[in-house]
Backbone bond lengths (Angstrom), bond angles and torsions (degrees), N, CA, C in turn:
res aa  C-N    CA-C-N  psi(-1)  N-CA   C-N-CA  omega(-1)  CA-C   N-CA-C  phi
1 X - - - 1.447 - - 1.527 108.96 -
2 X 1.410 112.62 156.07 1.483 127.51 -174.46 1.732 107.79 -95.09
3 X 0.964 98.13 6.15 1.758 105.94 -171.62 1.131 108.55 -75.27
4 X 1.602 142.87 96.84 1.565 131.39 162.28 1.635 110.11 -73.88
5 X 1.145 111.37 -155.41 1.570 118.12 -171.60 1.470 104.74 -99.89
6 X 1.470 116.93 -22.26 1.575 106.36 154.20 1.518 130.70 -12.46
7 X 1.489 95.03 -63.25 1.235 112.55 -165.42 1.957 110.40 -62.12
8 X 1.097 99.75 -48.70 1.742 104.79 171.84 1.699 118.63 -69.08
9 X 1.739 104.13 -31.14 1.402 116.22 170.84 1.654 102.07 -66.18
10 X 0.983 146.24 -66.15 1.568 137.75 169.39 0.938 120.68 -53.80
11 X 2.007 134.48 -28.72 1.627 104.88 171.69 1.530 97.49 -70.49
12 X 1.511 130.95 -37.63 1.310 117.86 -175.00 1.404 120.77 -67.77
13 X 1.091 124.12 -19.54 1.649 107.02 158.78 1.309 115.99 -69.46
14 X 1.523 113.29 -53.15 1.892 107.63 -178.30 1.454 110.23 -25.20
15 X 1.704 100.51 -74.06 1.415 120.45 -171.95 1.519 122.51 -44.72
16 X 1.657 126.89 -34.36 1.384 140.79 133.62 1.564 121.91 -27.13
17 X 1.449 100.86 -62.69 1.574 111.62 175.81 1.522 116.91 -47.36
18 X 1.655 112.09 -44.76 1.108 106.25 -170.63 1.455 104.38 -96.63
19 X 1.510 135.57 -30.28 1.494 135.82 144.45 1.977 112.36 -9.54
20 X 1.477 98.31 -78.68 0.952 89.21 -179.03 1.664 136.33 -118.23
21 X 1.447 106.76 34.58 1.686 126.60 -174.72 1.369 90.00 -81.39
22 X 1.712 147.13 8.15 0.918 111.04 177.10 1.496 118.03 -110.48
23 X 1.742 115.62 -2.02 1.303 122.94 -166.89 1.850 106.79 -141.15
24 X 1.605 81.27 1.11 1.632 86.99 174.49 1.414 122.90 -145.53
25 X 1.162 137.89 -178.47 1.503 130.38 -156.25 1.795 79.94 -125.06
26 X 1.562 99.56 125.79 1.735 94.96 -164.70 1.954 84.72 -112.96
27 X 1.428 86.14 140.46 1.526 87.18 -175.36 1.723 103.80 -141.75
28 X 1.152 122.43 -172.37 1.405 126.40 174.68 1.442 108.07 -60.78
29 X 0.905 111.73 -43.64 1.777 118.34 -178.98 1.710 119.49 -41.67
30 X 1.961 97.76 -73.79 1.292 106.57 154.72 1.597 130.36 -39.51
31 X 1.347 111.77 -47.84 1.802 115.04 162.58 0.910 123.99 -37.16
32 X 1.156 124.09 -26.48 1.659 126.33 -126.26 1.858 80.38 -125.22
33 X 1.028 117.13 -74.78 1.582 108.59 156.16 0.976 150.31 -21.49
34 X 1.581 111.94 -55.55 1.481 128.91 -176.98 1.741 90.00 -86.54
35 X 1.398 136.97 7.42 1.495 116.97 -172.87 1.465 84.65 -113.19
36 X 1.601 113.93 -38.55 1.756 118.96 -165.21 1.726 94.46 99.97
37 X 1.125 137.94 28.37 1.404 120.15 179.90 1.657 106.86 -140.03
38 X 1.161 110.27 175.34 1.377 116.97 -158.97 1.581 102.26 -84.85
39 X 1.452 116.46 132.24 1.678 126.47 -171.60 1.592 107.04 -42.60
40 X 1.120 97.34 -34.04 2.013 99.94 -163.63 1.398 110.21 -68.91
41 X 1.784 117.69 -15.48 1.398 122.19 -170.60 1.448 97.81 -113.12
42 X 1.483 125.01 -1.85 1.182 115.74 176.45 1.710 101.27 -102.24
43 X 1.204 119.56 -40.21 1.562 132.61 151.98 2.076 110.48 -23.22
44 X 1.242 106.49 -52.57 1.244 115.85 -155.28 1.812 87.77 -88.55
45 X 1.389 107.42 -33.71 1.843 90.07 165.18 1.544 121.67 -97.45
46 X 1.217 96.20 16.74 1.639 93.52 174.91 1.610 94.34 -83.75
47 X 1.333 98.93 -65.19 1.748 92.51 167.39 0.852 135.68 -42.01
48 X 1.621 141.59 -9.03 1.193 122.18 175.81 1.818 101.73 -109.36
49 X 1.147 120.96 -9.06 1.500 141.93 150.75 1.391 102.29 -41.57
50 X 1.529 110.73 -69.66 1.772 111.96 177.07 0.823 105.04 -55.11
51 X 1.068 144.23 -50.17 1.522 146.29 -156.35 1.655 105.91 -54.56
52 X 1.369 117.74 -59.26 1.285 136.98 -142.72 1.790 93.79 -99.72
53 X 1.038 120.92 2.39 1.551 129.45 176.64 1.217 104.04 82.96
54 X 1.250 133.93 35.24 1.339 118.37 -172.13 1.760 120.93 -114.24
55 X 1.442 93.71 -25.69 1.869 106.96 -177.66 1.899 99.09 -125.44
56 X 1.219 85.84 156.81 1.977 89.86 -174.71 2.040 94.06 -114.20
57 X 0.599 104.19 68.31 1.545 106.11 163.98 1.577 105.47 -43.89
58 X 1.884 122.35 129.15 1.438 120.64 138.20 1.291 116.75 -110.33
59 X 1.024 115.85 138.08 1.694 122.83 176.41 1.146 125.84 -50.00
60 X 1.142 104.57 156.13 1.605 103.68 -170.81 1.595 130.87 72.90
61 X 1.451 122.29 -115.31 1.371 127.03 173.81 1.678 95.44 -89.39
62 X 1.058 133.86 -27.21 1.671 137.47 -159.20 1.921 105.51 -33.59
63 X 1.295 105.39 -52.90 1.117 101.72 -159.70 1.434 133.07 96.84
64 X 1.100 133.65 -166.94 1.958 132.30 165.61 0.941 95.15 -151.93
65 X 1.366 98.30 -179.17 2.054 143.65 -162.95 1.330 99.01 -165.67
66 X 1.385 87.12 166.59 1.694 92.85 165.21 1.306 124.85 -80.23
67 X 1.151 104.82 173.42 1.703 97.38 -172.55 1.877 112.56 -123.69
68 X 1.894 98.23 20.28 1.094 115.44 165.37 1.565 125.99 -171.22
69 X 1.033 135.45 149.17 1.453 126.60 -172.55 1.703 114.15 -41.37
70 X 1.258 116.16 149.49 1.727 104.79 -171.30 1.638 104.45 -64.81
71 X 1.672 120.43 -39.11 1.242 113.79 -173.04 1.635 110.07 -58.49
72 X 1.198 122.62 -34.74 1.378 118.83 148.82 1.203 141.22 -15.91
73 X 1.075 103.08 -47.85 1.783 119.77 -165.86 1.514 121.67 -81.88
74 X 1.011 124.80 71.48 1.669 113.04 -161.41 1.556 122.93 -80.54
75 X 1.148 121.61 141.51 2.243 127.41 179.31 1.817 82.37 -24.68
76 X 1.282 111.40 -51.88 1.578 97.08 -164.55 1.654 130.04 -86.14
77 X 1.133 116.38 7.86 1.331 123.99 -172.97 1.718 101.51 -96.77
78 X 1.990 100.85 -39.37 1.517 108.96 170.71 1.883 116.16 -70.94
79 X 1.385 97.49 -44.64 1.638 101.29 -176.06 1.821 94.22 -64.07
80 X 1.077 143.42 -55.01 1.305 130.79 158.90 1.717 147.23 -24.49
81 X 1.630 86.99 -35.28 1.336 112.38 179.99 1.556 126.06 -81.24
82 X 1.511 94.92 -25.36 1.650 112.47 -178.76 1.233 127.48 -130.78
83 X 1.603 118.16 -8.31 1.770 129.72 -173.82 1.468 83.27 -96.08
84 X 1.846 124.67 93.88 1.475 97.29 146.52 1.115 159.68 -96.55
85 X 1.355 88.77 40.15 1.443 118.40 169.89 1.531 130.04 -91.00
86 X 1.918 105.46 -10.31 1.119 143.69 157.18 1.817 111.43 -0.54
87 X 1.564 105.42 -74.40 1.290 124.91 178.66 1.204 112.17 -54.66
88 X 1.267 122.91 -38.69 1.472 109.61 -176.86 1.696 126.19 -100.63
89 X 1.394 98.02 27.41 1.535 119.28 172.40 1.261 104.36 91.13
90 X 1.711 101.13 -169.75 1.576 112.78 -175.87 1.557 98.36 -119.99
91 X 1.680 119.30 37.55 1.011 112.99 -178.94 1.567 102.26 -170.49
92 X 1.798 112.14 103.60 1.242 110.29 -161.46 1.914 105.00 -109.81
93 X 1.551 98.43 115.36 1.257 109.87 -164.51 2.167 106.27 -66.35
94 X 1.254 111.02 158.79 1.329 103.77 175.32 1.109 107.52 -87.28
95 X 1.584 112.91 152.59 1.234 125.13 -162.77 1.873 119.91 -65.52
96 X 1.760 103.61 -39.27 1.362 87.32 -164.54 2.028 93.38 -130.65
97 X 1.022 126.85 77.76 1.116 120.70 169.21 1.465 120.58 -61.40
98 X 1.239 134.76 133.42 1.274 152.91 -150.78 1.708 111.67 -74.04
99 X 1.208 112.76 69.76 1.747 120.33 -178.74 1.260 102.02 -39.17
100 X 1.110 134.05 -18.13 1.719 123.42 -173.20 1.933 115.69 -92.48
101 X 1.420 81.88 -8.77 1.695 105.11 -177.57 1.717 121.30 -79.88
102 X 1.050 177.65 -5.29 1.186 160.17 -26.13 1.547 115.85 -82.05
103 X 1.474 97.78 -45.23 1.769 113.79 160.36 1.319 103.99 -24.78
104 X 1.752 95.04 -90.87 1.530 130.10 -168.26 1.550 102.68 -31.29
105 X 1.544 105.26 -71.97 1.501 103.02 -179.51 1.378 135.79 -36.45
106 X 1.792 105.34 -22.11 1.706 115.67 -160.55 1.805 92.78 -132.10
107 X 1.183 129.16 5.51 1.379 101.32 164.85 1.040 144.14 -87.96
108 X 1.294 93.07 -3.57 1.994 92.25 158.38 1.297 123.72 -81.10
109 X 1.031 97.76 -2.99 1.870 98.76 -174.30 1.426 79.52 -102.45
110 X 1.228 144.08 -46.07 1.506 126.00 -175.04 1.340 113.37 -57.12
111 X 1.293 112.60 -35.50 1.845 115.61 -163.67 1.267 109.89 -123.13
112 X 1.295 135.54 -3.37 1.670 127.13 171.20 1.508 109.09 -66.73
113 X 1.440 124.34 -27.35 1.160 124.53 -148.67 1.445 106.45 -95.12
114 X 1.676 108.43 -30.99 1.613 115.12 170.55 1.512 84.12 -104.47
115 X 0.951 154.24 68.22 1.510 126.29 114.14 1.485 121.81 -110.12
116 X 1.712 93.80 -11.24 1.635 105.49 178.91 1.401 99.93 -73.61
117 X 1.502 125.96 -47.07 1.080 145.66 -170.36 1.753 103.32 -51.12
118 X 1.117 109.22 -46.29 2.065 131.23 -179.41 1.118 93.56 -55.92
119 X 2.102 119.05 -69.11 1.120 106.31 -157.60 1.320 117.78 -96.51
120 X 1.486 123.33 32.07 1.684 134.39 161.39 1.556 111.29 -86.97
121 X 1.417 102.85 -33.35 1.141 99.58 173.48 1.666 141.28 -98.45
122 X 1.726 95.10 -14.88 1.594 115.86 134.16 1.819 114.47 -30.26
123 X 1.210 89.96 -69.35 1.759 95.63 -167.56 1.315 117.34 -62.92
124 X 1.433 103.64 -39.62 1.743 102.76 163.84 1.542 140.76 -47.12
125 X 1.549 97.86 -39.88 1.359 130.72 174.50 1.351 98.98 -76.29
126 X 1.174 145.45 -44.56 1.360 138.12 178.67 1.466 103.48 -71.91
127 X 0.941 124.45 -30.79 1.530 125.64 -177.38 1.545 111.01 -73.61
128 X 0.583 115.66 -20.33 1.565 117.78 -168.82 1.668 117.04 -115.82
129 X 1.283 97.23 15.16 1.854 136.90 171.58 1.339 91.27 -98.28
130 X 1.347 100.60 121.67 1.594 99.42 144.35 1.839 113.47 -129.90
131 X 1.298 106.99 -177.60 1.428 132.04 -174.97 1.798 98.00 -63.93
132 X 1.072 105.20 -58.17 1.517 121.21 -179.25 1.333 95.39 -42.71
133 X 1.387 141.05 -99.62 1.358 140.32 179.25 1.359 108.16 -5.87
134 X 1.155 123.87 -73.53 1.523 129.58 168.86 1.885 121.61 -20.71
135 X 1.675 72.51 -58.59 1.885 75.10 -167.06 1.590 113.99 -94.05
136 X 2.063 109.35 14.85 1.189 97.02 169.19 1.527 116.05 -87.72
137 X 1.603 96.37 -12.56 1.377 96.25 -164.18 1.786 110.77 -94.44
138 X 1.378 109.95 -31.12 1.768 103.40 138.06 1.362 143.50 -70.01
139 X 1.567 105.21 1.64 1.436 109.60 157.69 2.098 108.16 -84.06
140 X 1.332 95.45 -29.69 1.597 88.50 -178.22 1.617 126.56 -84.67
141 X 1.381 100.16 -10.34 1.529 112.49 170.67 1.306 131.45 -95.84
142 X 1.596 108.91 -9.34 1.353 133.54 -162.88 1.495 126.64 -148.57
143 X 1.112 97.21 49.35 2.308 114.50 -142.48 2.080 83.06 -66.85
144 X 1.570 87.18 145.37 1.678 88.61 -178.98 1.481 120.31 -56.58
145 X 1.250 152.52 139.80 0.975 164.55 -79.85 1.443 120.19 124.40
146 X 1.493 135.12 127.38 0.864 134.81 137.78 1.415 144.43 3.74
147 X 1.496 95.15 -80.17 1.552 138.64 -176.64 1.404 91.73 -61.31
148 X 1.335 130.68 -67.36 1.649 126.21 -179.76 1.629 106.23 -65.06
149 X 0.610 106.46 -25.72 1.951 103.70 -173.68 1.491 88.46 -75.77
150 X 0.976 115.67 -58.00 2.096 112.81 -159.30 1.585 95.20 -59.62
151 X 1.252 118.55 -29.32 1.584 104.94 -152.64 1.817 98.93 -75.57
152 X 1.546 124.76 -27.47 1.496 120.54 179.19 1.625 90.16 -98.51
153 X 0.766 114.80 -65.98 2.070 127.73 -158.43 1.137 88.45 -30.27
């Protein structure tokens, strides 16, 4: 699979963002905490979050939000936004299979046809994910509170 940790590092900031965009000023700092990873790699997916319409970055102290309702937000609009490896599927063929081989010669015609088929339905399944799902079920395990807000904020 083409999936790095990007992809889990950005639903977990969104889901943060909207956790705590309502009683706190959510910034790289807080990200960077509430993910466990270093600001500059949570920085580098906030940007590609902005990028993709999904987070409203202000400079400086500003902070973010989302930059659309969570039911909005789908596994695939984020896995899009940050895998850029995205375009070239979730299945990266080897470069030089051996034409003199019978295999070699015929496995793309054996396997292009179900892997497109895999990763259509990858994308579907991500599509029909949203952010919301996510953050109902850390809204129900983790109801806002104080006590949980102070411990990252």
């Amino acid at each position: 699979m083409q999936i790095s940790t990007k992809f889990t590092i950005a639903i977990h900031m969104l889901a943060a963002t909207a956790y705590f965009g309502g009683d706190h000023k959510v910034t790289s700092a807080l990200l960077a905490d509430s993910v466990g990873t270093n600001p500059v790699i949570v920085r580098t997916i906030m940007r590609q979050l902005q990028d993709a319409g999904l987070l409203e970055v202000r400079r400086g102290p500003g902070g973010c939000r989302l930059a659309r309702p969570l039911r909005d937000i789908t596994f695939l609009d984020v896995y899009r936004a940050v895998e850029t490896n995205a375009d070239d599927g979730v299945f990266r063929f080897h470069e030089s299979p051996n034409p003199q081989c019978p295999v070699g010669r015929n496995i793309h015609a054996a396997l292009d046809g179900q892997l497109k088929e895999i990763r259509n339905d990858f994308e579907k399944d991500l599509a029909g994910r949203t952010l919301d799902e996510v953050c109902d079920v850390i809204e129900s395990r983790a109801p806002h509170d104080s006590a949980s807000h102070d411990s990252v904020a």
